[in-house]
C-alpha positions in Angstrom: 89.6 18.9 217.9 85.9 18.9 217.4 83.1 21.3 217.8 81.4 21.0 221.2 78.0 22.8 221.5 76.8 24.1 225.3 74.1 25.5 226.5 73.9 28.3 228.7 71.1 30.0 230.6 70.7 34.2 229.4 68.4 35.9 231.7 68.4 38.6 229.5 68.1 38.5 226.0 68.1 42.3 225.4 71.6 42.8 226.7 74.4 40.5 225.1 76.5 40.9 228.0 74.3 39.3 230.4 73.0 35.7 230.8 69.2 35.2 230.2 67.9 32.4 228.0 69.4 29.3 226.4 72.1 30.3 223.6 73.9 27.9 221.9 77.8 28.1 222.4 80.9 26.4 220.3 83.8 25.3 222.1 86.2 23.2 220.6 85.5 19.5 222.5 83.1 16.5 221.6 80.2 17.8 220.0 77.3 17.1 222.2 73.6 19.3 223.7 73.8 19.8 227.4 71.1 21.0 229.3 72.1 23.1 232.6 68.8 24.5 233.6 65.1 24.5 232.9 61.8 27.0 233.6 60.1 25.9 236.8 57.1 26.3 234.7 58.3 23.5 232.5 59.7 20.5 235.0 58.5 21.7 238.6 56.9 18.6 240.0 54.4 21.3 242.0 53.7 22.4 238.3 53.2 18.8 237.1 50.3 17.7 240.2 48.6 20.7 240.4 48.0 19.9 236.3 47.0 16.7 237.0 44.5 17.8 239.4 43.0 20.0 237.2 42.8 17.9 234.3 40.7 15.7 236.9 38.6 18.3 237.2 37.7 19.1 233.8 36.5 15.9 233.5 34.5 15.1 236.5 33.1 18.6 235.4 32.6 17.2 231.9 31.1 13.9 233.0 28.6 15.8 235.3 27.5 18.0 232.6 26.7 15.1 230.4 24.7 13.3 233.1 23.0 16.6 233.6 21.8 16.7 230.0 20.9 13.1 229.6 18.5 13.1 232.5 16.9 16.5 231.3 16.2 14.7 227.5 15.4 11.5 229.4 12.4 13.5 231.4 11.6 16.4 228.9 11.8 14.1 225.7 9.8 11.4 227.3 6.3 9.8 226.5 3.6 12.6 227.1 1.9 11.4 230.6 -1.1 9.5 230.6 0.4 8.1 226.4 1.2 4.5 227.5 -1.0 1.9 226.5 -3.2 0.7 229.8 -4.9 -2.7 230.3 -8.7 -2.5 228.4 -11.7 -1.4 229.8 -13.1 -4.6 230.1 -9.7 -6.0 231.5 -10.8 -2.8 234.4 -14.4 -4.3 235.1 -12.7 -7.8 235.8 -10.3 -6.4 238.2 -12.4 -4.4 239.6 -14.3 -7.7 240.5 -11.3 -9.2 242.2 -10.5 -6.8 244.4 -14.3 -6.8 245.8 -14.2 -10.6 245.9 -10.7 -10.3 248.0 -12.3 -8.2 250.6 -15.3 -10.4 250.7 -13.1 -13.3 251.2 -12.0 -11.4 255.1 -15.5 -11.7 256.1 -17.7 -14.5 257.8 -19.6 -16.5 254.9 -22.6 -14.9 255.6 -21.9 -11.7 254.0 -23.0 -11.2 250.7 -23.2 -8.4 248.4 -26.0 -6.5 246.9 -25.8 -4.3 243.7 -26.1 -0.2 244.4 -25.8 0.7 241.0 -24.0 -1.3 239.0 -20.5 -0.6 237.4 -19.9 2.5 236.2 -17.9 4.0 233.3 -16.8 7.1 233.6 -14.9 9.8 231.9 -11.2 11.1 233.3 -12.3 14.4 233.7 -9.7 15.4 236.5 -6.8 13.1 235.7 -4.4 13.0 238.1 -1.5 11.8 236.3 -1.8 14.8 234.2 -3.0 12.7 231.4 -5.3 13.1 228.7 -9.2 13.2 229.5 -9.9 10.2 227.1 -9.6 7.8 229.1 -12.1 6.3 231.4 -12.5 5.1 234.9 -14.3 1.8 235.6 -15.9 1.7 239.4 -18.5 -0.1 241.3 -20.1 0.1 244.6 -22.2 -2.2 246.6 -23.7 -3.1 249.7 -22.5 -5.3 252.3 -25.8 -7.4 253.9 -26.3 -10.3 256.0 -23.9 -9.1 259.2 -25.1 -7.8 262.5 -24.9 -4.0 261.9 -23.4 -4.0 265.6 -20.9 -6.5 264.5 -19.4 -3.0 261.9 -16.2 -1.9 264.1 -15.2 -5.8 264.3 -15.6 -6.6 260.2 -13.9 -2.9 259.6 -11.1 -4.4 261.2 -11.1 -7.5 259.3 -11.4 -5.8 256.2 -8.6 -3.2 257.2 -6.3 -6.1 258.5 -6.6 -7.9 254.8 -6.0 -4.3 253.1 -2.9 -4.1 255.1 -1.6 -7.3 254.8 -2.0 -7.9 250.4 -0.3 -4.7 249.3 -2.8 -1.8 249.6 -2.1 1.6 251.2 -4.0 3.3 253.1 -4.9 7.1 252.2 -7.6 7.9 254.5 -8.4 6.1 257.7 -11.7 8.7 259.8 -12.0 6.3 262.5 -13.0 6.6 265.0 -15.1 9.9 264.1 -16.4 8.2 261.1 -16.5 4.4 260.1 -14.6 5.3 256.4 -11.7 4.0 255.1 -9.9 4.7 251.7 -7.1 2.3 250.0 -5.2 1.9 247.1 -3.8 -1.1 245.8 0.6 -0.7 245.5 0.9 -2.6 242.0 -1.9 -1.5 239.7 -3.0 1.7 241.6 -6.7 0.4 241.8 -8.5 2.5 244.6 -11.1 0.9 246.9 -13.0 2.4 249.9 -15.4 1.4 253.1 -18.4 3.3 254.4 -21.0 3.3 256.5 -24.4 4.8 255.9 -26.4 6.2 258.7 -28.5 3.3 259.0 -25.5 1.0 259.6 -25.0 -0.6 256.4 -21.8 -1.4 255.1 -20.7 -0.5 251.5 -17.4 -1.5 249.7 -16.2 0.4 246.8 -13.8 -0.6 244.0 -12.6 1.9 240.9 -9.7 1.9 238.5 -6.9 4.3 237.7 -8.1 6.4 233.9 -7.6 3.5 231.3 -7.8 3.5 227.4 -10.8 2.0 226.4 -8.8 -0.6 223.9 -5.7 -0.2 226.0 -4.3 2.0 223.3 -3.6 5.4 223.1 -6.0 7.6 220.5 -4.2 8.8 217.4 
């Protein structure tokens, strides 16, 4: 005969005489470990999804967490607004050119343009990108002459059609209380605007977004 050990199920351990947890019993047959009962807390299949699911949890909580803080370094560790290098001054005056030159293109050939005052350079006193003020704004404005003054509501269109159709955005549009019209190109932000004086005369206005001088940022 050989030792046999069983396991049996003791519901209470403090009195011997009644059945409460697992003790190990000898009997005389083939020696072997049965198992006859386990906690619910242990091998309940409720137990097992309900773990599952909130292992799942955890980690959608962890994942969202960690998306939470990369976006928050991504926008508070950042370049300082207004840091990144811009295109050069000079580069502004030449573009300011072309986008004068593209509205001229809308109108019959015998408009022409006369100077006002010239191009200016100014300082970025009120940035709006909530950028440094060392950077500088190139503009120009200048008259439109050799069209009809009555012939203004029909070239406002034309130039208002061409704005509309190459990318620009329209910010302020008075008509028909007032013949003025404000734009600004969608890719580099340039700003360009129409008016009419009180004589009738047309005027077409061009101006940059704030630019570094040499198109880098001062130490």
């Amino acid at each position: 005969m050989t030792d046999t050990t069983t396991t049996t199920f003791n519901p209470n351990p403090g009195n011997k005489g009644t059945p409460n947890r697992w003790e190990p019993h000898t009997q005389n047959t083939s020696k072997k470990v049965t198992l006859r009962w386990s906690t619910w807390a242990r091998l309940s299949p409720a137990r097992t999804r309900v773990t599952k699911k909130m292992n799942r949890l955890k980690t959608a909580t962890y994942i969202s967490m960690a998306a939470i803080i990369f976006t928050a370094c991504i926008t508070g560790c950042g370049q300082r607004a207004g840091m990144q290098e811009t295109i050069t001054q000079d580069e502004a005056e030449e573009k300011v050119q072309e986008h004068i030159n593209g509205v001229m293109s809308s109108l019959p050939e015998e408009a022409e343009l006369e100077t006002r005052q010239g191009m200016i350079f100014a300082s970025c006193d009120d940035p709006t990108d909530g950028g440094p003020k060392d950077r500088v704004t190139v503009g120009e404005r200048l008259w439109i002459r050799g069209i009809p003054t009555e012939e203004n509501e029909t070239n406002i269109d034309r130039i208002y059609d061409y704005w509309t159709n190459n990318g620009y955005q329209v910010l302020r549009d008075e008509r028909p209380d007032k013949l003025s019209i404000s734009v600004e190109d969608e890719e580099d932000f340039f700003r360009m605007s129409l008016q009419v004086s009180d004589q009738g005369s047309l005027s077409i206005g061009a101006s940059s977004p704030c630019v570094w001088p040499e198109g880098t940022p001062k130490p």
